[in-house]
C-alpha positions in Angstrom: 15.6 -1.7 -17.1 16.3 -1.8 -13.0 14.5 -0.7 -10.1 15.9 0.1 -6.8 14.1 -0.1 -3.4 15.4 1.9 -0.6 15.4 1.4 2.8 16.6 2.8 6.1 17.0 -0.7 7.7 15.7 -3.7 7.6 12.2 -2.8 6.7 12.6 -4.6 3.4 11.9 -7.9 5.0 8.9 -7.3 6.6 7.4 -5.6 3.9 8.2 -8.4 1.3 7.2 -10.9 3.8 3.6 -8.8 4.0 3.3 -8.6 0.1 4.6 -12.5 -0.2 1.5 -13.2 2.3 -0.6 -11.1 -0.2 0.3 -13.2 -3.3 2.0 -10.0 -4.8 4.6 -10.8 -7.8 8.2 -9.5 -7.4 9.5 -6.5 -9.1 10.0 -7.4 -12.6 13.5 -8.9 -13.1 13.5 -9.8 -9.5 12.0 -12.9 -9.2 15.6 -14.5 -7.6 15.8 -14.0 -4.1 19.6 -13.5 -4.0 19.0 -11.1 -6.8 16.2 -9.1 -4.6 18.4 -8.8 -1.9 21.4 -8.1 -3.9 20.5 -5.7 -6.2 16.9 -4.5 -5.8 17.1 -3.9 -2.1 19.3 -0.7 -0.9 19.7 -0.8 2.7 21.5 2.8 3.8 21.9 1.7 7.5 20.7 5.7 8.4 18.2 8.2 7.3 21.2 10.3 7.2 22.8 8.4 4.1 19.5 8.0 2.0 19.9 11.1 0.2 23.2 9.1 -0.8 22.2 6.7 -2.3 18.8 8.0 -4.0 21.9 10.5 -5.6 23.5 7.2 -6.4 20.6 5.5 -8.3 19.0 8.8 -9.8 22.4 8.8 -12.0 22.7 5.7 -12.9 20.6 5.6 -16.4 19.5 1.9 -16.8 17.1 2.7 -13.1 14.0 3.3 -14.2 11.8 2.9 -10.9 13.0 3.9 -7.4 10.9 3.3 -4.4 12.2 5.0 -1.0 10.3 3.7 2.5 11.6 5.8 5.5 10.4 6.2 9.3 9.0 9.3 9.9 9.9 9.6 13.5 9.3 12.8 15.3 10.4 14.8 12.4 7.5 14.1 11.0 6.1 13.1 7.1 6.8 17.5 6.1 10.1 16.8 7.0 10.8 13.3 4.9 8.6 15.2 1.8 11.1 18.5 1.9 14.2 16.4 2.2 13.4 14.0 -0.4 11.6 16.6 -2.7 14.1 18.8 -2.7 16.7 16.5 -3.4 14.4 15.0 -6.6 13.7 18.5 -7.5 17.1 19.8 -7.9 17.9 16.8 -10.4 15.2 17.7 -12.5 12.0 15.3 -11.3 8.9 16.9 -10.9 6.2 16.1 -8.6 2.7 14.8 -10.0 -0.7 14.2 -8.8 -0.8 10.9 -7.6 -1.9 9.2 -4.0 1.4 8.7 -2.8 4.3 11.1 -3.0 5.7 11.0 -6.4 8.2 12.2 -8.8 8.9 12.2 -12.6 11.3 13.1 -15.0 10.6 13.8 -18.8 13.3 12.1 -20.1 12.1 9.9 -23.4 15.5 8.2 -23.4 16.1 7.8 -19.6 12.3 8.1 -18.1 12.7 7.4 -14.1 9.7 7.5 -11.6 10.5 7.8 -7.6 8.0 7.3 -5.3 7.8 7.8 -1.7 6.3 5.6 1.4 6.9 7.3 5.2 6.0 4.9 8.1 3.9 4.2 9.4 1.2 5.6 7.0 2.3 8.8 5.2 0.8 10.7 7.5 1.8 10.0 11.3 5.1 10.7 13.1 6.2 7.0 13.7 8.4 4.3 12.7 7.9 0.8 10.8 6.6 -0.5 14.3 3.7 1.7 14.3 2.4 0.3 11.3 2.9 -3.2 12.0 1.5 -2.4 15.5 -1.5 -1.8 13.5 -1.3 -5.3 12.3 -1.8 -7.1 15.5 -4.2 -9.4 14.8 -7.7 -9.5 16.7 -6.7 -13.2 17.8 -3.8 -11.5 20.0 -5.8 -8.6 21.2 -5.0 -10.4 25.0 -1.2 -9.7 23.9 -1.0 -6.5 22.7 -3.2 -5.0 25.4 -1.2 -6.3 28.0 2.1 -5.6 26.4 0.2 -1.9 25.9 -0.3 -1.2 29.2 2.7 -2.7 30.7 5.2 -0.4 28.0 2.6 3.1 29.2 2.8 2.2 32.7 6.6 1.8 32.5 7.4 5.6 30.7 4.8 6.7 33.1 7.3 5.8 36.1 9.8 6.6 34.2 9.3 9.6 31.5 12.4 10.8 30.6 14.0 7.4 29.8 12.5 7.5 25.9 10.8 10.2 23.7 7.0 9.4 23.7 7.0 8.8 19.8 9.6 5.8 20.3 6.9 4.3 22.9 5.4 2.3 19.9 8.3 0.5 19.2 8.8 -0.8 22.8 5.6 -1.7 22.3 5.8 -3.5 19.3 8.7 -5.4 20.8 7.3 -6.3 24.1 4.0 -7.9 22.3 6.4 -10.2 20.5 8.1 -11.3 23.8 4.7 -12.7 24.2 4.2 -14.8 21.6 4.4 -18.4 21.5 7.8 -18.2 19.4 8.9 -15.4 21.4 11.4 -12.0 20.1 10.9 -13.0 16.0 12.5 -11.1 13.5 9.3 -8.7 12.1 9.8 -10.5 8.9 9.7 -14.3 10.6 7.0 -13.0 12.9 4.8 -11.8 10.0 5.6 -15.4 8.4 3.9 -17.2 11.9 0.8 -15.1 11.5 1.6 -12.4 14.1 0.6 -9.7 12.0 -1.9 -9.3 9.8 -1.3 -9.1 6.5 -5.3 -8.5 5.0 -5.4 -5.4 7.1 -6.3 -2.2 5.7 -2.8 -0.5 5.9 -1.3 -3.7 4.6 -3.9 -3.1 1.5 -2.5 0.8 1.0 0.8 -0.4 0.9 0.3 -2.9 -1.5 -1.1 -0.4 -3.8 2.2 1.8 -3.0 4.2 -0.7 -4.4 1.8 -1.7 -7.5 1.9 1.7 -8.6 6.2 2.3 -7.8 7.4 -0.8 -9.3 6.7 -2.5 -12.8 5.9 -6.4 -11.5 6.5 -9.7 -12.6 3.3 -11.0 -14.3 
């Protein structure tokens, strides 16, 4: 049995960094680090080449749990649920009632699950900095406001430079160039305690992941 996490970019590390923080066991079989990063992590590079490699893993019959995180961006969540849906759909998966978009086969022999996480919360247009905006801790409430106001005052000057939904992400950015160890990696920077990993998003995508992947016990 394998399980396959996909990824746009490098939002695998900042996630497993969060659920590390959380005490959460690795995916069953993935308890190597090389082997997570090797195998269990997909990163496509695009949005435009996920639909690849979902295809990819959907045929491969010894993947039995596929878990697909994408940005929603300003196409919005509708538009990650169609394309994604309709890809699942056409290879036979049917969607069932669960709190997070998923997909099943009925397949005794080759059962496979997908499930489907779009940053920042299934619900907002955004990107992974959204969410981990939402993470700035209360402690650094000094940072992000000023790092908030500089980025708004900045596209106010200057409001064709950026679409307003990338905004966040200069944000995100700019609050790390504040930090003691300045410009971290989001992964590194959740590992210094920059965001915070008990907060409530944090909590809803832990129980993503519980209920996507079959974990170590």
């Amino acid at each position: 049995m394998q399980q396959r996490l996909i990824v746009e970019g490098n939002d695998a590390i900042a996630i497993s960094e969060i659920l590390i923080k959380r005490k959460i066991t690795p995916p069953k079989g993935y308890s190597d680090k090389e082997k997570f990063k090797r195998e269990f992590v997909i990163s496509t590079g695009s949005i435009d080449k996920v639909n690849f490699a979902l295809e990819k893993e959907i045929d491969s019959p010894a993947v039995e749990r596929i878990g697909i995180i994408v940005d929603a961006n300003e196409v919005g969540i509708v538009g990650r649920l169609e394309m994604i849906g309709n890809l699942l759909e056409n290879n036979n998966l049917q969607k069932t009632d669960s709190n997070w978009p998923t997909w099943k086969n009925d397949n005794d022999e080759s059962p496979l699950l997908v499930s489907l996480w779009v940053m920042p919360d299934n619900k907002a247009n955004g990107y992974l900095e959204h969410f981990l905006y939402n993470l700035i801790p209360n402690d650094y409430k000094i940072a992000r406001d000023f790092a908030s106001k500089n980025i708004d005052e900045y596209y106010e000057q200057n409001p064709k430079i950026i679409k307003e939904v990338r905004k966040q992400k200069a944000k995100t950015h700019a609050y790390l160039s504040l930090m003691e160890n300045p410009g971290l990696p989001f992964g590194t920077a959740v590992q210094a305690g920059y965001f915070d990993h008990t907060h409530e998003m944090a909590t809803e995508l832990e129980g993503w992941f519980k209920h996507t992947f079959l974990l170590e016990d």
